[in-house]
C-alpha positions as CSV (number, residue, x, y, z in Angstrom):
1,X,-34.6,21.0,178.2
2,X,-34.8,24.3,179.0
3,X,-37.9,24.7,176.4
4,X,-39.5,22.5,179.1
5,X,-38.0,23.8,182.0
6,X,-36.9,20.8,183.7
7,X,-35.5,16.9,183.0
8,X,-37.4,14.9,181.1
9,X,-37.1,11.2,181.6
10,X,-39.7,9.6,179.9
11,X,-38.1,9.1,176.1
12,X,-41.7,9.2,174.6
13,X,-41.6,12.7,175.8
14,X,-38.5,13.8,174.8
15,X,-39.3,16.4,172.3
16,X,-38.2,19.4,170.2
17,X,-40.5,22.0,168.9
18,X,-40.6,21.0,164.6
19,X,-40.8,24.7,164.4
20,X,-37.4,25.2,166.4
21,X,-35.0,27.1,163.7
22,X,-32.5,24.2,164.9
23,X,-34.8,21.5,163.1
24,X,-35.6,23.2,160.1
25,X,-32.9,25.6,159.1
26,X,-30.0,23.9,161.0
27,X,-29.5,27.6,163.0
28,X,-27.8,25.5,166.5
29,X,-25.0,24.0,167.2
30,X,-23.7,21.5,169.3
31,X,-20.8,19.0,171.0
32,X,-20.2,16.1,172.9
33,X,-18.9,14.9,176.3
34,X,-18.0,11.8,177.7
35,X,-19.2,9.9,180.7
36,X,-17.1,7.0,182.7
37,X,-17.5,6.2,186.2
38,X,-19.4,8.8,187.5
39,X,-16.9,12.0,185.8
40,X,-17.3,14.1,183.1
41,X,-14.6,14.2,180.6
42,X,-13.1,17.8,179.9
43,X,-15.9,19.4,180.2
44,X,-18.1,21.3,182.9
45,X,-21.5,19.6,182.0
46,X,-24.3,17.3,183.5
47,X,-25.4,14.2,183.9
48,X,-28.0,11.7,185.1
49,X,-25.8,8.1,184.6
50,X,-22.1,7.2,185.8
51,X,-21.7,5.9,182.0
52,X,-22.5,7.3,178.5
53,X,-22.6,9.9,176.2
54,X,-24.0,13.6,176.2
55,X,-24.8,15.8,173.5
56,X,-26.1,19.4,174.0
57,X,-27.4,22.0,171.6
58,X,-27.8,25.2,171.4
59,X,-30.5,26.7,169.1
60,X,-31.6,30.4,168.5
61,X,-35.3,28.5,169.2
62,X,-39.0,27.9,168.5
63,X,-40.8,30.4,166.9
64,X,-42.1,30.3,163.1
65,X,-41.0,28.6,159.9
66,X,-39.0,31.7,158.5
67,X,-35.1,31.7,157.5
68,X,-34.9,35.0,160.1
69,X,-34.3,34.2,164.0
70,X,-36.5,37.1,164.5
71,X,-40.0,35.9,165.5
72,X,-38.1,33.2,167.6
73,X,-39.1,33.0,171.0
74,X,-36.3,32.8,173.1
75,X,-33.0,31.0,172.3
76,X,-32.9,26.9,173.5
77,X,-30.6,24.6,174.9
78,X,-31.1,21.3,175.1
79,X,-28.8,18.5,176.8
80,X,-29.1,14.7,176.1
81,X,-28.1,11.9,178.2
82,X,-27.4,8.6,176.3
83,X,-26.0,5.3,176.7
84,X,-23.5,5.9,173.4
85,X,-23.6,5.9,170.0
86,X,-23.1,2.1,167.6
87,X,-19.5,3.3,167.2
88,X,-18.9,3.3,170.5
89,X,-16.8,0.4,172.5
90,X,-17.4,-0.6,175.8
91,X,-15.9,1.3,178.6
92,X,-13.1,-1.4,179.7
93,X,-12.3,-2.4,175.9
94,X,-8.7,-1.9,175.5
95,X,-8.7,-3.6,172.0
96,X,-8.3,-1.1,169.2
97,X,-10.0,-2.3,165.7
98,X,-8.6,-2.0,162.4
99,X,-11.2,-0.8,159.4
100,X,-11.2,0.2,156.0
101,X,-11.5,3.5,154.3
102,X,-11.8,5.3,151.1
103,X,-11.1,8.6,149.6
104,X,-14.1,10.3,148.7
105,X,-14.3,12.5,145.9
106,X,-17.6,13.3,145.0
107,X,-18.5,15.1,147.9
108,X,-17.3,18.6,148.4
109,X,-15.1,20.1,151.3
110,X,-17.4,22.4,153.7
111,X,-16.9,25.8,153.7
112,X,-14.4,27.2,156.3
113,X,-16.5,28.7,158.3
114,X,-18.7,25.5,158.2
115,X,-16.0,23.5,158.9
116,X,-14.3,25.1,162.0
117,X,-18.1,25.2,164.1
118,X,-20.1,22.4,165.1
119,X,-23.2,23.5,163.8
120,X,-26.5,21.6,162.9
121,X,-25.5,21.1,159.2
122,X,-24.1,18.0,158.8
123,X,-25.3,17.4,155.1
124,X,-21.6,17.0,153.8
125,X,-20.9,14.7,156.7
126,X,-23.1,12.8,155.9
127,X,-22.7,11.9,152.1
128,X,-18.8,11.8,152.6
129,X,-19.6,8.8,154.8
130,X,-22.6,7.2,152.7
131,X,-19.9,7.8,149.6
132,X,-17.3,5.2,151.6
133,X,-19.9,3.0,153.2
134,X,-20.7,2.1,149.3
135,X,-17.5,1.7,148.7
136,X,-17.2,-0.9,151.6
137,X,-15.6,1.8,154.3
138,X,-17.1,3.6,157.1
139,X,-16.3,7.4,157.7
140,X,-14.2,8.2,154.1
141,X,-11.8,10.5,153.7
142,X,-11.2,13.8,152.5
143,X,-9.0,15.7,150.3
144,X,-9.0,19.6,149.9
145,X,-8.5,21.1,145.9
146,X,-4.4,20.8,146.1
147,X,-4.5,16.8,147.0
148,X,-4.1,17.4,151.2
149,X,-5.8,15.1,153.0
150,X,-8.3,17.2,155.4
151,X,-10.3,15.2,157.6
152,X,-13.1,12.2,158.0
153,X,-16.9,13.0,158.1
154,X,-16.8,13.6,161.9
155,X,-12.8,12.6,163.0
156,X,-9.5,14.4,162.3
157,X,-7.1,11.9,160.6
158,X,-3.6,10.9,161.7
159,X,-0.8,9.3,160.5
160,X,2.6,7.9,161.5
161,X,5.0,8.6,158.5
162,X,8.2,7.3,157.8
163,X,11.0,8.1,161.0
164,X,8.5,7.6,163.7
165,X,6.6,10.7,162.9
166,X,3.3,11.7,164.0
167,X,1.8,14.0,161.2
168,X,-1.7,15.5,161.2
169,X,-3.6,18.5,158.8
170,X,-3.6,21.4,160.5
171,X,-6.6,23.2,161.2
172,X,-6.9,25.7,159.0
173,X,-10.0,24.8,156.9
174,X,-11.2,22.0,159.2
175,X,-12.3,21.2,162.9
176,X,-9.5,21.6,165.1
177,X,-10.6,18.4,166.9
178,X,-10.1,18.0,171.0
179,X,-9.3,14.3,170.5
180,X,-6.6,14.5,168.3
181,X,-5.1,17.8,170.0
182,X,-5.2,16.1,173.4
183,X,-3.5,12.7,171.6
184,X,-1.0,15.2,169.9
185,X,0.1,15.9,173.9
186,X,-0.1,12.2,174.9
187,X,2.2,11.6,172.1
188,X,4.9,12.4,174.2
189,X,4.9,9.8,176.2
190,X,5.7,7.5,172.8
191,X,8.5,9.7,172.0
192,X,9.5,9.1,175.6
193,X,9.3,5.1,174.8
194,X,11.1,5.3,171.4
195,X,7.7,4.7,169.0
196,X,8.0,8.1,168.0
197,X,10.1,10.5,167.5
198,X,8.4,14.0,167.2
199,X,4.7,15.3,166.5
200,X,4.1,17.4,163.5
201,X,1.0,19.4,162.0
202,X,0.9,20.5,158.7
203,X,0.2,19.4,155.2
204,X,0.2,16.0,153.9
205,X,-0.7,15.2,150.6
206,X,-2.3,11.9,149.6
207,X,0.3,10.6,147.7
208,X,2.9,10.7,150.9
209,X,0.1,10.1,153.2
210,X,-0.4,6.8,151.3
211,X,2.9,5.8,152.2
212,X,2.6,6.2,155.9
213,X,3.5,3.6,158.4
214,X,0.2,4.0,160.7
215,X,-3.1,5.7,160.0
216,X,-6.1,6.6,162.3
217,X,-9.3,8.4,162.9
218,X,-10.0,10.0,166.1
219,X,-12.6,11.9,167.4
220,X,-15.6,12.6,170.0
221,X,-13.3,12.2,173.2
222,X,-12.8,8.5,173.2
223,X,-13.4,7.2,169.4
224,X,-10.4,5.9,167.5
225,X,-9.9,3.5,164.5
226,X,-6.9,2.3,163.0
227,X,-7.5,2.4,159.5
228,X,-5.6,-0.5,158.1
229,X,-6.5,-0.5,154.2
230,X,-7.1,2.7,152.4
231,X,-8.4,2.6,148.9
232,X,-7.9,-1.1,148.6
233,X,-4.3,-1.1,149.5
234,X,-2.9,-2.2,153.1
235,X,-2.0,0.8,155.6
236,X,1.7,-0.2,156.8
237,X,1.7,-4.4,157.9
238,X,-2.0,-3.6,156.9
239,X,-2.7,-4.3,160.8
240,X,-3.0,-2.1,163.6
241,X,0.1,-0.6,164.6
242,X,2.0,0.1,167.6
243,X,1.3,3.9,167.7
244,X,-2.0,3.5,167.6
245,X,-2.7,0.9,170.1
246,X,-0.6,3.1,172.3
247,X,-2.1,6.3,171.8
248,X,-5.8,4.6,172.3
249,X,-4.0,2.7,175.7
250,X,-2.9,6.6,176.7
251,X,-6.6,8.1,175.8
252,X,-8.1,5.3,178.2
253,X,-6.1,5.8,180.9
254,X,-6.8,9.5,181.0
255,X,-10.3,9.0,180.6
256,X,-10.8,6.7,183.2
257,X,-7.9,7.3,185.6
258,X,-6.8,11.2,184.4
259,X,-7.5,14.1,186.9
260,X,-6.6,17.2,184.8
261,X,-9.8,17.1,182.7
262,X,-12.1,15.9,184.5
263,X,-15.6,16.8,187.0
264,X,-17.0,15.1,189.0
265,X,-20.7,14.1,189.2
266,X,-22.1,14.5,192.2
267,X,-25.1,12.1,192.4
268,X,-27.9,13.6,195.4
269,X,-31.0,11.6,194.0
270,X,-30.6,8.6,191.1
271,X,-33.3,10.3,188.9
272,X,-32.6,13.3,188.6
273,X,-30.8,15.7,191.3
274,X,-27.4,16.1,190.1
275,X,-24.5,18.8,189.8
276,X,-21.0,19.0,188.9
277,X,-17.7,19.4,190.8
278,X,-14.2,19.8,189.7
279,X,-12.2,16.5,189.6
């Protein structure tokens, strides 16, 4: 916390100015990293614990309660250490779930510029997944003003059309997630094996997308869910698939056993003296 100049490690302590223009005008932004055994996942970043999850923000800081950054006193970042989200799986879970989703409607698109940063404002994502949690789903999905599928409320959406295919949006008017750019390399490795045949982005509309063999949702490093019933009707066998297990095998394995993306966490004291090194 650099507001606080140090780690804090008591949670009852762990605190962010209300007056912070990240809080109450949603001026930060933010990402995620991932945490197994002790290295960072693609990403030069700290840690306290060998396992978990950490966020970090960046807000233009504490100050007053105005729309303007101006009487803010110095800009903020702030890093969390956590144990994971709910969505999260355990760290040796190999077993890829299937869920159902819906097409959400009633919730707009963000704006581009919205879309392609991971700022605080995460109204939209929000109500597109409350809109398919009603609906019985989880995340929801998206569709832009032609009929293209987009993206989820926080994952990138996949599918495995008809040929052996591997078809995602491109990222013109939505985040141009890590996960599903670094699956769209480990793809290869299926073409390799004969469970697909080539990876494509571009535009997909519903109609054809509802037709696809395989569908997933992927984002925040690790997280992936084979969506196996969209809008009531069954995704391919309406199981998960082949391509997808595989893919989430090949994610795993370069979390936990890669060396390209990784650093290292150098543990010098168990509470709090830590740094990074390159993997």
């Amino acid at each position: 916390n650099s507001w606080a100049g140090g780690i804090v490690t008591d949670a009852a302590l762990m605190t962010i100015p209300l007056d912070d223009h990240m809080v109450h005008r949603g001026h930060g932004v933010f990402d995620t990293a991932t945490l197994r055994n002790g290295r960072v996942y693609r990403l030069d970043a700290l840690s306290g614990q060998r396992d978990g999850s950490i966020r970090y923000w960046v807000s233009t800081g504490p100050g007053d309660f105005s729309f303007l950054p101006d009487a803010c006193l110095e800009a903020c970042f702030y890093v969390l250490v956590y144990r994971g989200m709910p969505m999260d799986k355990p760290a040796d879970s190999r077993v890829l779930h299937g869920v159902r989703e819906f097409t959400v409607t009633d919730v707009p698109l963000k704006p581009s510029m919205l879309a392609t940063t991971k700022s605080n404002n995460y109204m939209l994502n929000c109500l597109t997944a409350m809109d398919s949690r009603d609906k019985g789903g989880g995340f929801g999905v998206l569709l832009d003003d032609r009929g293209m599928v987009a993206e989820s409320c926080v994952m990138n959406v996949g599918f495995v059309l008809e040929g052996g295919v591997l078809c995602t949006p491109p990222f013109t008017n939505i985040l141009g997630g890590l996960t599903i750019q670094r699956l769209m390399e480990l793809a290869s490795n299926l073409i390799e094996s004969g469970l697909l045949t080539e990876v494509v982005q571009r535009d997909i509309h519903a109609d054809e997308a509802h037709t696809a063999k395989e569908m997933f949702l992927t984002g925040g490093d690790v997280h992936m869910f084979a969506v196996v019933e969209w809008d009531g009707q069954p995704v391919g066998t309406g199981t998960v698939g082949p391509v997808a297990q595989g893919l989430y095998d090949l994610l795993w394995d370069d979390v936990l056993d890669g060396t390209s993306n990784h650093d290292k966490v150098v543990y010098t004291d168990a509470e709090a003296n830590f740094h990074c090194t390159s993997a």
